[in-house]
N, C-alpha and C positions, 0 to 999 in steps of 0.2 A: 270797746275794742274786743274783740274776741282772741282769744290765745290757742294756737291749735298746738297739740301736743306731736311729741315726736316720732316724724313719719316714717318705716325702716320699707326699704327696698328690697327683695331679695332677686337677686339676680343669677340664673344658670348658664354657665359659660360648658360648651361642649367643646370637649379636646379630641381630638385625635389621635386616637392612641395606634394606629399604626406603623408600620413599620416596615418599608421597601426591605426586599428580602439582599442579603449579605451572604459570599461565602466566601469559604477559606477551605485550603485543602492542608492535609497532613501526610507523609508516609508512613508507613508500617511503625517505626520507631517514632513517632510524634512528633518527626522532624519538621519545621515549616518548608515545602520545598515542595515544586511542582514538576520534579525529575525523580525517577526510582528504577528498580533492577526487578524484575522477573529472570528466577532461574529456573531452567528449566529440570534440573536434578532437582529440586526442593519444591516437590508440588504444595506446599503448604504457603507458598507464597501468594499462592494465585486466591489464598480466603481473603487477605484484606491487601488490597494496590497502593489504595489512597485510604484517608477517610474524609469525608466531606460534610466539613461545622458548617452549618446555616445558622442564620439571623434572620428574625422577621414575625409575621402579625399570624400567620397562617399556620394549615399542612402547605408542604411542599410537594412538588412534581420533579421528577428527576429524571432528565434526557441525554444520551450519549450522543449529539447532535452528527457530529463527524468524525469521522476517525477509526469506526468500531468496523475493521475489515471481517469478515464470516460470523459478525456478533461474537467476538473474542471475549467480550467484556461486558458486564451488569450490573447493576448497582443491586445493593440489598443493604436492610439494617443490619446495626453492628449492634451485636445482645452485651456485648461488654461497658458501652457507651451509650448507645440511643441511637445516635446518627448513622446516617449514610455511611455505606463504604463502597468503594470500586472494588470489584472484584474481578476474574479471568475464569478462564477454562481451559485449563494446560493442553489440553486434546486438539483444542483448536488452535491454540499458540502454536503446536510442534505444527499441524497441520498448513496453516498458510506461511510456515518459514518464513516470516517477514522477523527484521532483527530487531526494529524501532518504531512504535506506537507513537502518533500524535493523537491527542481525543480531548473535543471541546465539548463540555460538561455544563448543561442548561439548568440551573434550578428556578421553578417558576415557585412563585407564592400564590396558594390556589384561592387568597384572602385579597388580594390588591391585585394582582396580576404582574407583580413589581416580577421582574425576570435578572440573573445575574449568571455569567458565564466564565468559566477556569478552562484553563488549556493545560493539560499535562503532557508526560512524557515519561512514558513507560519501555526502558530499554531489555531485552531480552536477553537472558546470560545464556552461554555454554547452547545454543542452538545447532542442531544442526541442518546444513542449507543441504536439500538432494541438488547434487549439479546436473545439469543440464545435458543429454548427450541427442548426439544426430549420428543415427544410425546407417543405413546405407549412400552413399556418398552416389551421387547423378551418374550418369552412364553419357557419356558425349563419344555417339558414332567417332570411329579413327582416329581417337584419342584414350590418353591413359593416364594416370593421376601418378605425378614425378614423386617416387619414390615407393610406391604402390599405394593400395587401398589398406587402411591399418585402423579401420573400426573396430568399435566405437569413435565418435570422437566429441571433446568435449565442446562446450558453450566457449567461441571465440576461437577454437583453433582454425587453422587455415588448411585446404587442401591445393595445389598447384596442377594442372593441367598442360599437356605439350599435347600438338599432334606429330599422327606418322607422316612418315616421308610422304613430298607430295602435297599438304597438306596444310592450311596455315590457319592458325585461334583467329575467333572471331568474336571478339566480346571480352570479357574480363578473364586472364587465364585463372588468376587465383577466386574462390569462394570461399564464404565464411559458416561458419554454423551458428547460429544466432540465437538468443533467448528462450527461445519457444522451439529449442530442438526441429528446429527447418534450413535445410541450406540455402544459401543466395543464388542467385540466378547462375548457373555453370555456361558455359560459352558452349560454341560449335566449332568445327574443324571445317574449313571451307575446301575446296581441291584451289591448286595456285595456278596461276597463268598458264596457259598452254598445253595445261593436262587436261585430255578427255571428261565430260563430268553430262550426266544424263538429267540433270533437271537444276533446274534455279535453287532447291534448297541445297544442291551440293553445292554449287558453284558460287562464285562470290561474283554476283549481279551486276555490280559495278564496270564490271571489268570481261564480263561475259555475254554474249546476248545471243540467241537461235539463231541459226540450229546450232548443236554446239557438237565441238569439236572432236 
């Protein structure tokens, strides 16, 4: 009988040491919280917004995917910590007078490709918004704006229109001045029934027809 002595195996088991990338965001004060205040008197605000802790196998990629209206906002490392911070650019903050930031924040893992996304909210203090104005108010042949012409006028104020004797609105009497400093469509002043009128755009068609009167 032969005795065989004893046999060892060595066996190498490979793990995996990766690690889908993870994050979490901070505000300025190392608060866990995915809302914070930009003021616009304290330009020192705009050095760190957020700070953004990663987990994971790799370097990381860092995308301000949406949200970033005039590129307001950047990431850079933070020399205090290591990591990521949101950062601003107060010049562009006052510039697009927008009062409230939404910005969805990509970190890829440039090791796995593992990707994670944060949605913040970056509210703006003490802004100020330029209002809106509409400068010369439309001119409607044989008519005149009730109460006179009193330009400037702002985003949303109304102006009212009447005609002179004779004469009847044709369309909306009131207009608005709207958003984008442009007024809305202003009416015309038609001539009324049985008063002389030398062409179709005086005359209200309906009720008129050649040769006229």
């Amino acid at each position: 009988m032969k005795r065989f002595g004893r046999c060892q195996v060595l066996m190498t088991i490979g793990i995996d040491e990766s690690e889908e990338v993870s994050a979490v965001v901070e505000d300025r004060n190392g608060d866990s919280t995915t809302t914070t205040t930009v003021n616009v008197d304290n330009p020192t605000d705009c050095d760190k917004v957020f700070l953004i802790i990663v987990t994971g196998s790799g370097l990381f990629n860092y995308v301000i995917a949406t949200g970033n209206i005039g590129g307001a906002f950047t990431t850079a490392t933070d020399t205090d910590s290591g990591d990521e911070k949101l950062q601003c650019n107060m010049a562009t903050i006052r510039t697009n007078a927008i009062a409230s930031y939404s910005l969805s924040i990509t970190v890829t893992d440039t090791g796995d490709s593992s990707t994670d996304t944060r949605t913040v909210t970056v509210i703006v203090e003490n802004l100020v918004i330029p209002s809106v104005e509409c400068d010369q108010v439309p001119s409607v042949p044989n008519g005149s704006i009730v109460g006179g012409d009193q330009s400037p006028y702002a985003e949303g104020q109304n102006v009212t229109y009447s005609c002179t004797t004779g004469y009847t609105i044709n369309g909306t009497a009131k207009i608005s001045c709207n958003g984008s400093g442009v007024w809305s469509e202003p009416p015309s002043c038609l001539k009324d029934i049985g008063s002389s009128c030398s062409s179709d755009a005086e005359c209200r068609i309906t009720l008129h027809t050649p040769p006229y009167e």
